[in-house]
N, C-alpha and C positions, 0 to 999 in steps of 0.2 A: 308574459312580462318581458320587458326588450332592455336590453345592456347598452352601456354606453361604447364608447370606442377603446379597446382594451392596447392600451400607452407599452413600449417596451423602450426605458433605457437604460445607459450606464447607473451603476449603482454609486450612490453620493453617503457616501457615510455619516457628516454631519446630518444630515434630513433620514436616512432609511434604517441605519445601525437597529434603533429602538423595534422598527415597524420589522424588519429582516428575521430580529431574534425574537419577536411575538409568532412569525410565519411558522420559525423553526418548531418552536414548541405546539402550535396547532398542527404541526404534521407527523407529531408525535406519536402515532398511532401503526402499530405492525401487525401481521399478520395474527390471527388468535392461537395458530395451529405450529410457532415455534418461535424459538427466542427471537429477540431484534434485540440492536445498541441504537444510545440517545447519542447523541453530540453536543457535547456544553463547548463551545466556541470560545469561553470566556473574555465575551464582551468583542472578541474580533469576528466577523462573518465572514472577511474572508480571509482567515489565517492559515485555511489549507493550501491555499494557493501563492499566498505571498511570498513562498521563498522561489518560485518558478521564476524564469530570466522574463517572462512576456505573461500579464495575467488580464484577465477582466472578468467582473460582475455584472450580469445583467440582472433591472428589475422588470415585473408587470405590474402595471397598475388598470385598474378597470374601476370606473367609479369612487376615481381617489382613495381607494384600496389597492393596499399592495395585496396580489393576489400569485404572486408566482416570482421564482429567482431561479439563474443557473449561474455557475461558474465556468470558467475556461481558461487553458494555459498553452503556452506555445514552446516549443523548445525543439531541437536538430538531435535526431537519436540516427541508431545503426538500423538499417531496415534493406535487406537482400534481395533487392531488385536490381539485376542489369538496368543499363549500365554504370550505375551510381549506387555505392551503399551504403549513403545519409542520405536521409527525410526529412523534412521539416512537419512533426505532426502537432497536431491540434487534442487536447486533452478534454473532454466534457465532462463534469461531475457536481455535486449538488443541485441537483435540478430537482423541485419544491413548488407542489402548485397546493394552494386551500382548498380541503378538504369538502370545502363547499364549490367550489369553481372546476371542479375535474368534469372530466367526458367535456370538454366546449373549447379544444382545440387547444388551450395557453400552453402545454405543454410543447407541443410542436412548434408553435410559433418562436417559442423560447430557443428551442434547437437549432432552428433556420437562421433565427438571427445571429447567435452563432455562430453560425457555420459562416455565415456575409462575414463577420470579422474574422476568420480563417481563412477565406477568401480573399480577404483584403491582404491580408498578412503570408500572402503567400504559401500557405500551407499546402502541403499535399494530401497527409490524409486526415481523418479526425477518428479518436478514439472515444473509447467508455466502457468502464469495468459495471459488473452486476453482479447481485447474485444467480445463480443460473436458472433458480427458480423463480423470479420475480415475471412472472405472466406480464403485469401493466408495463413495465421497461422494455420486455422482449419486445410486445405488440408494437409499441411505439417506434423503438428505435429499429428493428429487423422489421417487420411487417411494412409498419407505415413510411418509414424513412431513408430505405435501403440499408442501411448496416448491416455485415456479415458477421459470422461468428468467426472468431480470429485464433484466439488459444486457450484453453481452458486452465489456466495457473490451480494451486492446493495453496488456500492462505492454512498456517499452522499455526497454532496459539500454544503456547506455554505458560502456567499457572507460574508465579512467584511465590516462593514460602520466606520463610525467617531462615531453615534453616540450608544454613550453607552447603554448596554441593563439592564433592571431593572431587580434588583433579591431581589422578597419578603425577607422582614423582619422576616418570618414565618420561617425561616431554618438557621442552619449555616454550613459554611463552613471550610477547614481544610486541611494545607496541612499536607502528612506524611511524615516519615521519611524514608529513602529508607530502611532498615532495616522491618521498618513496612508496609510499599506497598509490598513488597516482600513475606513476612510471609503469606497475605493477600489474596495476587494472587496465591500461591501455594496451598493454603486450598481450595479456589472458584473455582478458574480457570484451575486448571492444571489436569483437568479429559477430557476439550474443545479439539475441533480438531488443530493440529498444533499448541499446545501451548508449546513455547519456551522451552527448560529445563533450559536455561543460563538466564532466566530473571533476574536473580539479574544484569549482564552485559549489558541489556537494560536500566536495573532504574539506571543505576550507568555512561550511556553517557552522555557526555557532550549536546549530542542533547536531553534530555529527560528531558524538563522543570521541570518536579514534576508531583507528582501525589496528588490527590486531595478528598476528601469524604467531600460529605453532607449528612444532618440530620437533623430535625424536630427541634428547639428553645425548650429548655427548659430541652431537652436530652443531656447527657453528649458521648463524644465518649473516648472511652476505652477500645480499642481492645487484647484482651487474646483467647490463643486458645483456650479456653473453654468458647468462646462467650459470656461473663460475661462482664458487660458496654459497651455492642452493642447496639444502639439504637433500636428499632421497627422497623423502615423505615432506608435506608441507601442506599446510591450509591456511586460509585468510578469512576477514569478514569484516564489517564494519555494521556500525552501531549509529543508529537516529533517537534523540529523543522526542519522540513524537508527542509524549505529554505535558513537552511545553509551549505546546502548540493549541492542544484541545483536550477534554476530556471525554471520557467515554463512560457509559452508564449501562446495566444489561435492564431488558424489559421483556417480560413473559417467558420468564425461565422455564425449560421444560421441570417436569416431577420429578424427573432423576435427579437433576439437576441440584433442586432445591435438596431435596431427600440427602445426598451427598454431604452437601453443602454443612447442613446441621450436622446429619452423623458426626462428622469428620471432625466438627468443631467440639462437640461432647466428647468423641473418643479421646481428642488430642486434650481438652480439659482433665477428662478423670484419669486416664494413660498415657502419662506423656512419653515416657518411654517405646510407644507402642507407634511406630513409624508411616502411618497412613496418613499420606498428600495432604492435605488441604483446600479444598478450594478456596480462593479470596472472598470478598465481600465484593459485589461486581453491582450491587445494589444503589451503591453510593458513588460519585464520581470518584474517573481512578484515571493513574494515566499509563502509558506502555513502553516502552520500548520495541524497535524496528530493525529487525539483522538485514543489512542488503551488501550485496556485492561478497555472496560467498564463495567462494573458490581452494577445490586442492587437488594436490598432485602425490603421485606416487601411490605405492602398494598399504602404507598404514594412512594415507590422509580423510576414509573415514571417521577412522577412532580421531585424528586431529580436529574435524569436524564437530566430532562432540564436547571434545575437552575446551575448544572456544566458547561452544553453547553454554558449557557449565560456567564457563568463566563470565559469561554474559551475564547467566543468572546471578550467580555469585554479586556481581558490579550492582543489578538492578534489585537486591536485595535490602543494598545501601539506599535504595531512595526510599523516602516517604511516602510517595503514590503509585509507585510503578506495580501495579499486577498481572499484569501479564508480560509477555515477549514475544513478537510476531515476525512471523518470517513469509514472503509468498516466494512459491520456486514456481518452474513450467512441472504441467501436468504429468509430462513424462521422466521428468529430471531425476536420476537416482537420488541425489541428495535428500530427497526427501526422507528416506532409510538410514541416514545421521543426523540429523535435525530433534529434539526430544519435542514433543508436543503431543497434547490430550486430543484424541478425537472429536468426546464429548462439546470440545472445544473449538475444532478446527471445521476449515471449510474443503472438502475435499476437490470442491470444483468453480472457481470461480470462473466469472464469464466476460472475456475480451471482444468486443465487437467492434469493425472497424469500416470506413467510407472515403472512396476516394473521392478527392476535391476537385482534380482535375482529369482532363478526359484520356490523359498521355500517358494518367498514372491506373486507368481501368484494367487494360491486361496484366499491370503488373502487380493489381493488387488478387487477377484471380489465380496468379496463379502463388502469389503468396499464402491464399487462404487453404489453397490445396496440394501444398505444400507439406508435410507429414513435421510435425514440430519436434527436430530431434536437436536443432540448437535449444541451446538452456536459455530461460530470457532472467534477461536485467529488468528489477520493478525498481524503479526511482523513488526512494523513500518519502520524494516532494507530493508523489502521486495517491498517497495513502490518505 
């Protein structure tokens, strides 16, 4: 049987919206052998990407069916290549071919093309997060496409309950002024891998609840860049609300999983006194919150570390759909050792893989990749 001429262009929302979220839902289907998440988009398709400074959707169509979509974003991060260290990179993600249409190339085509408008747009290199396990992404994008493996980040997930979590008396807390979160993270942070250049345009979304620093009781905070009324100990973080963006849905929960799930809910019914977590209802659309741009200093800015976490939960307990809390750090980052987060829940290994566009930037991206990842990276909360 012979196909017709399989069409790739810009995605038109009046015309594809309908046909894009029919795609989404046929490709609803995860592996058998562990959980997946669905994405309810509510009604935007491309809402992941809309707050990026530079974005586009591409569709396929083969036979006036739409049969495949990818998205991509453009934006100038920190990236440590002599002799410049900005990048202009190119983001790849939701890439979505029918279930009926795979093995026959759409997916690659969808990449290339692309990669042509990263190309166009002067990019240097182009990225894309996975799970580490996901066989069909490796093949495609490493095997078939050249992409290398880049850094392995730990996405963390924290369970939201009702009830509120204590935060010692011993510290206090602070939100800042986006002016001064900005000053803050440019001095600390903007040496990290992939850290934003346009952050003041993250602390200044509508999605980007505040940013926040703790500190030891007693200590006054009063930040100047000649670090004069900085405390001793100090931490920082800032908060995305990502669920008003999209929703998220769990799909083939493992046995424990579920198992928990009830117990927890019967125990805490007939015992309430009887203090065992909870897991949420992950069953039904829910939305999250996003900790990015964590950062601390000094001898107690762990425990500071926590007591923001608690204070997150605490905030996100005030919402109506927020169930979880996610944070992604680099793979090696200690932080991860104050950060609260369920295993059962978390991802220990997610998977970076990256291509250079240009041919000036090929040595610099090998030796970027072999590179041993002891800077901490920055995950741009637009990129989740």
């Amino acid at each position: 049987m012979g196909y017709g001429e399989l069409i790739i262009r810009n995605y038109d929302a009046q015309n594809d919206r309908v046909r894009v979220e029919d795609l989404e839902r046929r490709c609803e289907v995860g592996p058998a052998e562990r959980a997946f998440l669905f994405t309810d988009t509510l009604g935007d398709p491309i809402c992941r990407i809309r707050n990026s400074p530079i974005y586009k959707m591409l569709v396929a169509e083969l036979d006036s069916q739409l049969v495949g979509v990818i998205q991509g974003s453009i934006k100038l991060v920190a990236i440590h290549k002599p002799p410049k260290d900005l990048a202009r990179v190119g983001y790849i993600l939701g890439l979505r071919v029918a279930p009926l249409h795979r093995r026959r190339g759409i997916g690659s085509r969808l990449v290339i093309k692309m990669e042509e408008w990263f190309i166009a747009s002067d990019v240097d290199y182009a990225y894309m997060a996975t799970e580490k396990d996901n066989e069909a992404s490796f093949k495609l994008f490493v095997d078939k496409l050249s992409y290398v493996k880049f850094r392995t980040p730990a996405i963390l997930v924290n369970p939201v309950s009702h009830r509120m979590s204590q935060i010692s008396s011993n510290f206090e807390l602070a939100k800042l002024k986006i002016e001064e979160a900005e000053s803050l993270y440019r001095k600390f942070m903007s040496s990290l891998e992939f850290f934003p250049n346009d952050i003041g345009s993250i602390l200044r979304n509508k999605l980007s609840l505040g940013t926040w620093v703790a500190y030891p009781r007693g200590q006054s905070w009063g930040y100047s860049e000649s670090n004069e009324g900085v405390p001793s100990s100090w931490a920082m973080l800032s908060v995305w609300n990502s669920g008003e963006l999209f929703k998220l849905r769990l799909g083939n929960a493992p046995l424990s999983c579920l198992m928990y799930t009830k117990s927890s809910k019967l125990i805490k019914k007939l015992f309430p006194c009887f203090k065992l977590p909870a897991i949420p209802d992950f069953f039904h659309p829910f939305g999250f919150y996003f900790i990015y741009g964590v950062h601390h200093e000094g001898p107690l800015s762990g425990n500071l570390v926590r007591i923001l976490c608690r204070f997150v939960h605490n905030l996100a307990s005030k919402s109506k759909d927020c169930k979880v809390i996610v944070t992604e750090v680099g793979g090696s980052d200690t932080l991860r050792l104050h950060i609260p987060h369920w295993k059962l829940l978390s991802c220990s290994e997610d998977l970076w893989c990256i291509k250079a566009l240009k041919n000036e930037e090929r040595n610099s991206l090998l030796e970027l990749t072999k590179t041993p990842p002891t800077r901490a990276l920055f995950v741009d909360p637009r990129d989740v």
